[in-house]
C-alpha atoms as an extended CHARMM CRD file, in Angstrom:
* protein
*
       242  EXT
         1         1  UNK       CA            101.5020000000       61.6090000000       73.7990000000  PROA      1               0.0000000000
         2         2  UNK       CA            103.0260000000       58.4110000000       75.2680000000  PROA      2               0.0000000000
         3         3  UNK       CA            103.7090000000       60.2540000000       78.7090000000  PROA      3               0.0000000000
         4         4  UNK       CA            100.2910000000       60.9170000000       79.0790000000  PROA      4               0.0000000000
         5         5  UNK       CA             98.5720000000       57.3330000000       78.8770000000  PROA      5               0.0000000000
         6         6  UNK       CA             98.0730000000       57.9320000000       75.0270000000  PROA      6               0.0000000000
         7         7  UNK       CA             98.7650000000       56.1430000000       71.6270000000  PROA      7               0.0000000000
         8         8  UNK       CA             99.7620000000       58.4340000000       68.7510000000  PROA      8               0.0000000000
         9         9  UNK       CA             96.5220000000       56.2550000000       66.7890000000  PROA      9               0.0000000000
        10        10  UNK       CA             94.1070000000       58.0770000000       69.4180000000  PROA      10              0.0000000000
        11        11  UNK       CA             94.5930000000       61.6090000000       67.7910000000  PROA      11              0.0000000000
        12        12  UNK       CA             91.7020000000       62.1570000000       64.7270000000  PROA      12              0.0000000000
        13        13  UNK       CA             92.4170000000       61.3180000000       61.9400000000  PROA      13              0.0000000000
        14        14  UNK       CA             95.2810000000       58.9790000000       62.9740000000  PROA      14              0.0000000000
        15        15  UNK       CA             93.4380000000       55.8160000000       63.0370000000  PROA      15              0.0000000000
        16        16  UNK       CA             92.7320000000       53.0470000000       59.7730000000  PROA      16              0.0000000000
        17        17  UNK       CA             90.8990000000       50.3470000000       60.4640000000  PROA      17              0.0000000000
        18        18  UNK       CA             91.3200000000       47.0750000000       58.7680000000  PROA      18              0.0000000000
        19        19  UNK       CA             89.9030000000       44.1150000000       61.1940000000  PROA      19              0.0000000000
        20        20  UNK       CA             88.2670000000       44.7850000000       64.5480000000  PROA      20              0.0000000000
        21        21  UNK       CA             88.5030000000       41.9090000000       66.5480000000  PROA      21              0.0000000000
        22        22  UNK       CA             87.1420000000       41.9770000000       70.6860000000  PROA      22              0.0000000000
        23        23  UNK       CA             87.0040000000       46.1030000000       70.2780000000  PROA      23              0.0000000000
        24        24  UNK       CA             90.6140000000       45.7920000000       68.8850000000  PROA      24              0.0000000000
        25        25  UNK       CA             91.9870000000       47.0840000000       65.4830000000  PROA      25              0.0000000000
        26        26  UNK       CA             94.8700000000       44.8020000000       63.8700000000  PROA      26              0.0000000000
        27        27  UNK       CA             96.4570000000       48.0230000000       62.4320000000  PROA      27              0.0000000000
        28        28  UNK       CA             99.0280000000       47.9110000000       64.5490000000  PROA      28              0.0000000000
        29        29  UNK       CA             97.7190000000       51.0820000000       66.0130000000  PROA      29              0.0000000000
        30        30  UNK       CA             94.9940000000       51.1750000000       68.4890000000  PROA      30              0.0000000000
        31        31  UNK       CA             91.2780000000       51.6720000000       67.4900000000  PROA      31              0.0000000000
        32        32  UNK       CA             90.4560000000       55.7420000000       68.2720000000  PROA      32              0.0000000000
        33        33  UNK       CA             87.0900000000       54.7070000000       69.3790000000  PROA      33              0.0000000000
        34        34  UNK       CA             88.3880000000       51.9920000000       71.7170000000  PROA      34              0.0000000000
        35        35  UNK       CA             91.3020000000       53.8880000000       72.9920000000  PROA      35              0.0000000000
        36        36  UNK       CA             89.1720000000       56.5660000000       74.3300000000  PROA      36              0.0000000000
        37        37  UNK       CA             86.3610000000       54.1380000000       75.6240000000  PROA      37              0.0000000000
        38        38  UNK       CA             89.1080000000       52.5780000000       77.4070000000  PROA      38              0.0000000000
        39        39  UNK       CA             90.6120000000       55.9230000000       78.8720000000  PROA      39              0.0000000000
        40        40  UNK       CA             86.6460000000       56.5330000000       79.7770000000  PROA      40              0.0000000000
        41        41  UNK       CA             86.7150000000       53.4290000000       81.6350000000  PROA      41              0.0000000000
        42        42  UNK       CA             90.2000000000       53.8470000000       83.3440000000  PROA      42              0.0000000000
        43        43  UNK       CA             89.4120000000       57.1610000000       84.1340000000  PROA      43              0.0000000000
        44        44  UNK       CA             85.7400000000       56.1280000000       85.8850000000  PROA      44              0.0000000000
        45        45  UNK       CA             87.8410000000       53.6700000000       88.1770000000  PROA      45              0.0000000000
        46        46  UNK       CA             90.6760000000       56.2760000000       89.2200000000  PROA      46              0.0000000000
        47        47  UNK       CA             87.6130000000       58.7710000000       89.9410000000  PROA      47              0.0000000000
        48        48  UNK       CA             86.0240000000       55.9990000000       92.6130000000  PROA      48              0.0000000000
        49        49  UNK       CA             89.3140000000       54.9200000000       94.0280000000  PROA      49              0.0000000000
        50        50  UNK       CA             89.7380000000       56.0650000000       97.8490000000  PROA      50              0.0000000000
        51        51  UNK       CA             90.4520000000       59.7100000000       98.1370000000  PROA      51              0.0000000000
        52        52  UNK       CA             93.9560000000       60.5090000000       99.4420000000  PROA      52              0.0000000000
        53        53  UNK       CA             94.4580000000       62.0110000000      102.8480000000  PROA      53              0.0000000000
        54        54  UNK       CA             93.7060000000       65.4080000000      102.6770000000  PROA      54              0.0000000000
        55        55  UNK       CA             96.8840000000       67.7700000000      103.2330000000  PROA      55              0.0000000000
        56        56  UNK       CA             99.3860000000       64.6080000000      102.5340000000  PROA      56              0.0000000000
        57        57  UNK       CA             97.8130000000       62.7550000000       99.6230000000  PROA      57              0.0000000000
        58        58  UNK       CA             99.2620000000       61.1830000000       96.9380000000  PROA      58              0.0000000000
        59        59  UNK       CA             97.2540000000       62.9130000000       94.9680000000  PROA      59              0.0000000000
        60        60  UNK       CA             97.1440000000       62.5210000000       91.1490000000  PROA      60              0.0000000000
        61        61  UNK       CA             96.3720000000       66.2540000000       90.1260000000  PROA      61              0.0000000000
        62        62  UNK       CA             97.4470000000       69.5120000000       92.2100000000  PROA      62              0.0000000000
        63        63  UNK       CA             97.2240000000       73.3690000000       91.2430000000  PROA      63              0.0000000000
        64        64  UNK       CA             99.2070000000       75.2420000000       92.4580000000  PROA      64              0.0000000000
        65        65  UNK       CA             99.2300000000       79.3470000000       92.6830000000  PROA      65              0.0000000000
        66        66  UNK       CA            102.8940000000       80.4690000000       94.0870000000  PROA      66              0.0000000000
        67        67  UNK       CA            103.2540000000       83.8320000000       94.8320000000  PROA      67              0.0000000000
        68        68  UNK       CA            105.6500000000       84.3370000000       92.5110000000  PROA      68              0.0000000000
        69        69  UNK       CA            108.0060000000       87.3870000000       92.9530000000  PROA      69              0.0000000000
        70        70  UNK       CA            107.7940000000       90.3310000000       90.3720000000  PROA      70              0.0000000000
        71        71  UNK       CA            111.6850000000       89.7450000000       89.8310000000  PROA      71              0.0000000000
        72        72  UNK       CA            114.1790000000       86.3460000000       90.2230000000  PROA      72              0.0000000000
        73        73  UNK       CA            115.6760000000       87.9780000000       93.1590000000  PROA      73              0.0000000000
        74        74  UNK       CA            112.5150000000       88.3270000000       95.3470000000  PROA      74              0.0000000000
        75        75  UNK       CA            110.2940000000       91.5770000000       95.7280000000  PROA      75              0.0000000000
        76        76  UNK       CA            112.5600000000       92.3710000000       99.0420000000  PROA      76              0.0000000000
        77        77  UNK       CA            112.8500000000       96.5470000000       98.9570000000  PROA      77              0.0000000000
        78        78  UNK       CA            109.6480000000       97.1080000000       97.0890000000  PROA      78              0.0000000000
        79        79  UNK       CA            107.2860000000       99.5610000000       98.2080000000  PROA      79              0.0000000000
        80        80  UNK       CA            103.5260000000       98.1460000000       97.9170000000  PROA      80              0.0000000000
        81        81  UNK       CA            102.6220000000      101.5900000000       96.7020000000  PROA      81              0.0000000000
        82        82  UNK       CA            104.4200000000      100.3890000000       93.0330000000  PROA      82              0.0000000000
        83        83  UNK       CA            102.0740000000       98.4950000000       92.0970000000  PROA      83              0.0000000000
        84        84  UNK       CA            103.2340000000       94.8070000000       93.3220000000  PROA      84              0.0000000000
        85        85  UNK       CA            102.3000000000       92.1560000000       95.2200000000  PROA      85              0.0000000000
        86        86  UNK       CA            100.0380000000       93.2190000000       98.3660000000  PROA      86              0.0000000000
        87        87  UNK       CA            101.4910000000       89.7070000000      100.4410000000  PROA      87              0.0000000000
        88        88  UNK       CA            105.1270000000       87.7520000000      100.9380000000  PROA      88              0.0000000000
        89        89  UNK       CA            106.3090000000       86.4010000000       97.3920000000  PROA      89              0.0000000000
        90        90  UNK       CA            108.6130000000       83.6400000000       97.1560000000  PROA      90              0.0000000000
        91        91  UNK       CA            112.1680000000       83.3700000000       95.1660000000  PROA      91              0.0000000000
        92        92  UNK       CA            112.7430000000       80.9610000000       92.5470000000  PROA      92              0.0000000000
        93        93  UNK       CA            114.9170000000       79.0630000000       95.0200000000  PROA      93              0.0000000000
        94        94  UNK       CA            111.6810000000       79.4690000000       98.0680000000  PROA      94              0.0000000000
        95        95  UNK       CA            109.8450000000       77.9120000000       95.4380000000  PROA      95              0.0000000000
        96        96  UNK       CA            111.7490000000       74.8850000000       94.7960000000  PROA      96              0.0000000000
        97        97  UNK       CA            112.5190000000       73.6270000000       97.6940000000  PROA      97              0.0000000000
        98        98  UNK       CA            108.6360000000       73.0310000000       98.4740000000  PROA      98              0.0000000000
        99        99  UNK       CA            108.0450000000       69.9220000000       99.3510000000  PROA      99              0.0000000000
       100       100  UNK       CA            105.3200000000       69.3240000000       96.4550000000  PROA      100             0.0000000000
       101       101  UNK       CA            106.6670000000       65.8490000000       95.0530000000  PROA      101             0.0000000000
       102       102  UNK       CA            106.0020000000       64.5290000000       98.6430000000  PROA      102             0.0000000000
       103       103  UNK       CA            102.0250000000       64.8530000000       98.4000000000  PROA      103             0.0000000000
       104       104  UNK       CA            102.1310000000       63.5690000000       95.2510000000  PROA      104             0.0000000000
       105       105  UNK       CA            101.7830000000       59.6960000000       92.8740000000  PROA      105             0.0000000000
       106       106  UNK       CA            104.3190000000       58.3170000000       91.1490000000  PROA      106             0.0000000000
       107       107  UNK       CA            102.1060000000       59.0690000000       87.7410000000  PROA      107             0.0000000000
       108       108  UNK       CA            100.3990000000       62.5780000000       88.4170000000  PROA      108             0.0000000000
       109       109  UNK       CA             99.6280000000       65.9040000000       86.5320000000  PROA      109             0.0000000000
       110       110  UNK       CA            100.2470000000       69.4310000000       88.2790000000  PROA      110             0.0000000000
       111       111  UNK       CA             98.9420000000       72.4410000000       86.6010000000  PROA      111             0.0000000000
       112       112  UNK       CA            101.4130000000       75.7740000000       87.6560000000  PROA      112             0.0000000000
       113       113  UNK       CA            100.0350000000       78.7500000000       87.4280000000  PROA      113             0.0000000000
       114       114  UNK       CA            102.7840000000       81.2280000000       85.9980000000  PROA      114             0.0000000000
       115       115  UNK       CA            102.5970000000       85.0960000000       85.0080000000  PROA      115             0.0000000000
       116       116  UNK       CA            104.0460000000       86.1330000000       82.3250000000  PROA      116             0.0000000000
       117       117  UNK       CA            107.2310000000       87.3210000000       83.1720000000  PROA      117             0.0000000000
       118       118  UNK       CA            107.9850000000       83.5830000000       84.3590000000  PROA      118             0.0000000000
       119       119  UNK       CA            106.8450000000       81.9250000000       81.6530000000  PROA      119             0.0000000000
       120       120  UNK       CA            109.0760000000       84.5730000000       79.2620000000  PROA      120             0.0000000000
       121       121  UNK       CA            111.9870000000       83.3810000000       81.0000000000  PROA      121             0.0000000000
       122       122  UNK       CA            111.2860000000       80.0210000000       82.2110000000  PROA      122             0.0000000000
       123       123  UNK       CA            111.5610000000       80.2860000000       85.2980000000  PROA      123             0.0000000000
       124       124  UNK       CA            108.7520000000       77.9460000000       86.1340000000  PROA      124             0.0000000000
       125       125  UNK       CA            111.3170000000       74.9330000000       84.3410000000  PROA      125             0.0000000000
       126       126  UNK       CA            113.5540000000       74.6110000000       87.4430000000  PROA      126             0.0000000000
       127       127  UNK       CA            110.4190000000       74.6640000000       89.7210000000  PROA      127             0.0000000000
       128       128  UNK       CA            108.7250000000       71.6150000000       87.8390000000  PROA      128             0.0000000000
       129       129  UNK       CA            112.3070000000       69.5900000000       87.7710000000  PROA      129             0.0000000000
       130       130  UNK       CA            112.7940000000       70.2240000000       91.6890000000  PROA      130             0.0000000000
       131       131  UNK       CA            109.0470000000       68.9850000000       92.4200000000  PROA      131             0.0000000000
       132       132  UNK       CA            109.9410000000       65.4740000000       91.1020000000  PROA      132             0.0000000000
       133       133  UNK       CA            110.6480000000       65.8890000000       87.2350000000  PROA      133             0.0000000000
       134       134  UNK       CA            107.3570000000       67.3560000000       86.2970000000  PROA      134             0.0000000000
       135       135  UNK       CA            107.9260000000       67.7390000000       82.5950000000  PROA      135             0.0000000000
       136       136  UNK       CA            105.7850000000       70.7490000000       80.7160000000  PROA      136             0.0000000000
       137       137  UNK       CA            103.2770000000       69.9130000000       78.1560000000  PROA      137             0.0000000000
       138       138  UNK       CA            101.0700000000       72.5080000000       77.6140000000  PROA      138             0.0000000000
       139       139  UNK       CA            100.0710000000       76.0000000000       78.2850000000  PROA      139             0.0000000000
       140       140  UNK       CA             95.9330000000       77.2460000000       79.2480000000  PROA      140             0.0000000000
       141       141  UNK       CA             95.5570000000       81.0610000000       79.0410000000  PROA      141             0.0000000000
       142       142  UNK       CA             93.2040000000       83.2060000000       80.8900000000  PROA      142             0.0000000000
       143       143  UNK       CA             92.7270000000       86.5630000000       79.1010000000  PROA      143             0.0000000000
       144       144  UNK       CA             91.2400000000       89.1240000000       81.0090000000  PROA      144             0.0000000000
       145       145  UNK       CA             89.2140000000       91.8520000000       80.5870000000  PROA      145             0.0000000000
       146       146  UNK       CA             91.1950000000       94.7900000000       82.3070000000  PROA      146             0.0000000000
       147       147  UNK       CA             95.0730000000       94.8720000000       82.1110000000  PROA      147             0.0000000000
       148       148  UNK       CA             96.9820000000       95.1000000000       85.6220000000  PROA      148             0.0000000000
       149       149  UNK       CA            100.3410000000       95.3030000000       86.5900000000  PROA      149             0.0000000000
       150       150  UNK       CA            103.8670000000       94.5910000000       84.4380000000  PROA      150             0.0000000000
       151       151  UNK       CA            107.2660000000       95.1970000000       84.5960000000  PROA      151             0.0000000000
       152       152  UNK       CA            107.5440000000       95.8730000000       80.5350000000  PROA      152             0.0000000000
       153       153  UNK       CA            103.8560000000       95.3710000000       79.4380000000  PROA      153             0.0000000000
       154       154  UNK       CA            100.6350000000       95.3110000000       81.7910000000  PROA      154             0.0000000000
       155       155  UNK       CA             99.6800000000       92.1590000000       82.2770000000  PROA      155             0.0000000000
       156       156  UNK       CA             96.4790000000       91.0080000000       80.9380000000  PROA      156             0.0000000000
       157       157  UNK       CA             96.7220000000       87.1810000000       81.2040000000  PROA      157             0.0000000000
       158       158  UNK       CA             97.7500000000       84.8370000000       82.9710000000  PROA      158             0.0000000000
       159       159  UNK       CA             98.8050000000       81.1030000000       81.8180000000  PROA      159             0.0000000000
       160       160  UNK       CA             98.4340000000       77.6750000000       84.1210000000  PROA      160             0.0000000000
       161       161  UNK       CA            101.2030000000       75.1130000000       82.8180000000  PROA      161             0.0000000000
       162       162  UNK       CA            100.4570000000       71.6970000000       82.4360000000  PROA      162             0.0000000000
       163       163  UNK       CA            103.0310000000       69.2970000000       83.6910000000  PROA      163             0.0000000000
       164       164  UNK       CA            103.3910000000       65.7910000000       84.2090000000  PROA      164             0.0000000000
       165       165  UNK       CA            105.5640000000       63.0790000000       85.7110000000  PROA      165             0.0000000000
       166       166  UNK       CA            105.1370000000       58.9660000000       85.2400000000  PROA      166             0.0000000000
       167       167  UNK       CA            101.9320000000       58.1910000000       82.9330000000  PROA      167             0.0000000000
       168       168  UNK       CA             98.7030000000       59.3690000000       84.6060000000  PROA      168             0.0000000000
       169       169  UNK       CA             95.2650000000       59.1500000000       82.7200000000  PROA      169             0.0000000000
       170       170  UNK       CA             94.2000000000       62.1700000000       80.3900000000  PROA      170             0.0000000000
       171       171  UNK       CA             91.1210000000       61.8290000000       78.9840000000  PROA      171             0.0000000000
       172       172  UNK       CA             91.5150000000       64.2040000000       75.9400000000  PROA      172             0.0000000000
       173       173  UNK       CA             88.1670000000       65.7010000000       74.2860000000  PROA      173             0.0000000000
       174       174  UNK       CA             87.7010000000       69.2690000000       73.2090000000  PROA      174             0.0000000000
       175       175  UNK       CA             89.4130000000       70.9920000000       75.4600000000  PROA      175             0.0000000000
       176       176  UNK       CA             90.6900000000       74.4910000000       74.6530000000  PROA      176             0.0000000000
       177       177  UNK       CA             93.7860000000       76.2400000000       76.0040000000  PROA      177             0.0000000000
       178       178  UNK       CA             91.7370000000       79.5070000000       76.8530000000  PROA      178             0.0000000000
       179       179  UNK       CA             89.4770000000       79.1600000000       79.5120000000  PROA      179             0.0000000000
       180       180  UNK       CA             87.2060000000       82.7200000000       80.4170000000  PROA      180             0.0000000000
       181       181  UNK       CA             85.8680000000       84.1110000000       83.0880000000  PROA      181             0.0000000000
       182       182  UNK       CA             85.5750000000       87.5320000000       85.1730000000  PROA      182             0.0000000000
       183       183  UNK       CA             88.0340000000       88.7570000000       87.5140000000  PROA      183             0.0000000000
       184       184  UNK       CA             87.2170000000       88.6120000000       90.9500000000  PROA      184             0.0000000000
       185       185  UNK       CA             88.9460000000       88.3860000000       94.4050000000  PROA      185             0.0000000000
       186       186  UNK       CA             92.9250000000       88.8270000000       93.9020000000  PROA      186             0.0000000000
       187       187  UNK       CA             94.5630000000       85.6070000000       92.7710000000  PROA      187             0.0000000000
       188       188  UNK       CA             90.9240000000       83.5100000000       92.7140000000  PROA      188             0.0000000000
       189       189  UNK       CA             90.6410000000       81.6640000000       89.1510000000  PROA      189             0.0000000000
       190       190  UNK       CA             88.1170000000       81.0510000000       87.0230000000  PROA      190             0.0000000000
       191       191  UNK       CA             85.2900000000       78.6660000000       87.8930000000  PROA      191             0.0000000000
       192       192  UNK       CA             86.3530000000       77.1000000000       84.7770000000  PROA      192             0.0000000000
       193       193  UNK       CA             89.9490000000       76.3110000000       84.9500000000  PROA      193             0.0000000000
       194       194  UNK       CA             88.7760000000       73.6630000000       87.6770000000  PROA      194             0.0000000000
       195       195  UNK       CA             86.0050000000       72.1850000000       84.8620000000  PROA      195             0.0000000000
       196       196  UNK       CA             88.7840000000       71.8890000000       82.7520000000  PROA      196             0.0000000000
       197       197  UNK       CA             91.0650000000       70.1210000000       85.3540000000  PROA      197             0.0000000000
       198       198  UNK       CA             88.2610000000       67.6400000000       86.5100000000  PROA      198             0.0000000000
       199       199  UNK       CA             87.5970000000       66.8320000000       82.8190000000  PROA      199             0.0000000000
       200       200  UNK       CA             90.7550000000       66.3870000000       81.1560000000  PROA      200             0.0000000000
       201       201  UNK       CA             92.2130000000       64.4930000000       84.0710000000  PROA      201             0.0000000000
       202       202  UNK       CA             90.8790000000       61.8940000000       86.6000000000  PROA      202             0.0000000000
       203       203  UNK       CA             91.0680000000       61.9110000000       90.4980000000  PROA      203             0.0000000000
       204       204  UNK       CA             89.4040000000       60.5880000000       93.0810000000  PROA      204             0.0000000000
       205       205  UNK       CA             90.0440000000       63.7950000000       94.7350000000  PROA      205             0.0000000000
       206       206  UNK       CA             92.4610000000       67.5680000000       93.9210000000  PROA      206             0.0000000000
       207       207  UNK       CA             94.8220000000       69.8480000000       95.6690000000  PROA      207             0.0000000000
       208       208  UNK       CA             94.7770000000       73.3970000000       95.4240000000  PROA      208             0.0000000000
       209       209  UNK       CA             97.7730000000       74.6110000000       96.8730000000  PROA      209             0.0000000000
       210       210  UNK       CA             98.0010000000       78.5920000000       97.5470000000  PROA      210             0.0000000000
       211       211  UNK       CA             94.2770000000       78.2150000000       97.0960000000  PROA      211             0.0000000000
       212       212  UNK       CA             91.5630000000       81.1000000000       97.2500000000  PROA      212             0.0000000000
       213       213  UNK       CA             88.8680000000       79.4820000000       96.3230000000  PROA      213             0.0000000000
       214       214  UNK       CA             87.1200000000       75.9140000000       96.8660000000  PROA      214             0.0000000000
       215       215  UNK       CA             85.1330000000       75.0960000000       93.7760000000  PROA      215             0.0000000000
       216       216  UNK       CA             83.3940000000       72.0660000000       95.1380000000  PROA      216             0.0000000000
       217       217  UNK       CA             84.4210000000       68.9420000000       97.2720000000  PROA      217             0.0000000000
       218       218  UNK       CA             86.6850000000       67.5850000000       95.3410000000  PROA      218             0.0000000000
       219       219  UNK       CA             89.0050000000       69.7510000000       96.3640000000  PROA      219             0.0000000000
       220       220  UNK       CA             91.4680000000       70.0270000000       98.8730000000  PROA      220             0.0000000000
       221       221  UNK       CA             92.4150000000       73.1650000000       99.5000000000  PROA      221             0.0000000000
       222       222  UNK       CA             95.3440000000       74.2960000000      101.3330000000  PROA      222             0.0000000000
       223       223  UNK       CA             96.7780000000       77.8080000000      101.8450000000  PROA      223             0.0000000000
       224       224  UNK       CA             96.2730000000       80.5190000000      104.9650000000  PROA      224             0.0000000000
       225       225  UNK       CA             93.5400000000       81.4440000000      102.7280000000  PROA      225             0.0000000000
       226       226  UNK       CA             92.1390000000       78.5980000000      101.4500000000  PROA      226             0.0000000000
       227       227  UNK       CA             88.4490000000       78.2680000000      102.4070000000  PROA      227             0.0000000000
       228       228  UNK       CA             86.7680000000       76.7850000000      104.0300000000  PROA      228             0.0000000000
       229       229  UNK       CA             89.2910000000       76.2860000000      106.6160000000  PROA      229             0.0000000000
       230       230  UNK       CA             93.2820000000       76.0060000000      106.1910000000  PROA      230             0.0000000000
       231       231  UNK       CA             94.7070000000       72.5650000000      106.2910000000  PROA      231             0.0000000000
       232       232  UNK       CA             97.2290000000       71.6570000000      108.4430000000  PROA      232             0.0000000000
       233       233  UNK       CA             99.9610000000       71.3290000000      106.2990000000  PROA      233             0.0000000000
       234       234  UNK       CA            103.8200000000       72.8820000000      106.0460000000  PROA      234             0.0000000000
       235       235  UNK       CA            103.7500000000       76.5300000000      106.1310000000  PROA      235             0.0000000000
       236       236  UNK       CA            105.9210000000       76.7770000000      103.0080000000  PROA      236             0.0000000000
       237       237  UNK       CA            102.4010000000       75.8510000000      101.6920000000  PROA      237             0.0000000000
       238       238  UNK       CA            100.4970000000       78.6610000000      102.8850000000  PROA      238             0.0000000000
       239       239  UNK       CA            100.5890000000       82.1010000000      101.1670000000  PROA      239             0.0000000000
       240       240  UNK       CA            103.0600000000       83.3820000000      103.4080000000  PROA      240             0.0000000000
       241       241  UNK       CA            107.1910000000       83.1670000000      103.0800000000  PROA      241             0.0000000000
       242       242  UNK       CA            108.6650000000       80.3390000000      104.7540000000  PROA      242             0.0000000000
């Protein structure tokens, strides 16, 4: 809770209240109501702070949408008629040695989408630790309504990791870890994955790296199908191999 700009007397129910003094509790703990006013307040000032560059940042929040490979080794060999990937996939190793950590603060969030092959064998874990020591901390699921492709099972989810590095602002509410919504183009998520995003944690502006979709202005989106124009950034950002 610490790592993410929160005191364990924030959760509900945590909090008892014996003298409130200037908005403060003298508990020893923090007031709930005033730690979360605060967070509101911190996280109103990060949201008007000067936007990063777009395609360099440092940006607070980033998600990100590898291409993973169907296998550790890379997809190299596969026929597209099997059922995988219709576009270059990176390796484990491809995928660490982006240069994420450069675009991004000292205290910032990044949100990895993983299928669920990688998640089964953690194979994101290395990823997050060569990006700067992003450190897991939770798991959103998007259940779908058909089932696709699967090396054991078909996959009919997929999961975006939360991960974080420093102490950036969360502003914790209701949030869920299943977000809905239909499937559309190939690898475009739901509308409301980047609701939750904007809500639970404060930026003056996002990146959406391996992006297919822009949901509004906030959002810089880079990738050789990002809309509504590519940045110009590396082209071991871009869905392509490096």
């Amino acid at each position: 809770m610490k790592a993410l700009g929160l005191d364990p007397g924030a959760v509900s129910g945590g909090c008892a209240i014996v003298e409130i003094s200037d908005g403060v509790a003298h508990t020893g703990r923090a007031n709930g109501v005033y730690r979360r006013l605060k967070i509101a307040k911190q996280a109103e000032r990060i949201r008007a702070e000067p936007p990063p560059l777009p395609g360099s940042g440092p940006y607070i929040v980033a998600a990100t949408d590898i291409p993973w490979a169907a296998e550790p080794e890379g997809d190299a060999g596969r026929a597209l008629g099997r059922g995988y990937w219709p576009y270059p996939t990176l390796t484990i190793e491809q995928a660490c040695a982006l240069p994420v950590s450069k675009i991004m603060a000292e205290d910032a969030i990044v949100w990895l989408w993983v299928t669920n092959f990688i998640l089964a064998r953690g194979l994101h874990l290395p990823v997050l630790k060569a990006w700067g020591g992003f450190e897991p901390k939770t798991v959103v699921t998007w259940p779908k309504e058909k089932a696709g492709t699967g090396i054991w099972l078909r996959g009919q989810s997929e999961h975006a990791v939360m991960a974080v590095r420093g102490n950036p602002v969360v502003t914790l509410t209701d949030q869920s870890t299943i977000i809905k919504g239909p499937v559309r183009e190939h690898s475009r998520k739901p509308d409301s994955f980047y609701d939750l995003v904007e809500s639970l944690c404060p930026a003056p502006r996002y990146a959406d790296l391996f992006s297919r979709y822009q949901h509004n202005d906030k959002w810089d989106c880079h990738g050789d199908e990002a809309p509504p124009d590519p940045l110009d950034i590396p082209a071991c950002l871009r869905r392509v191999a490096p």
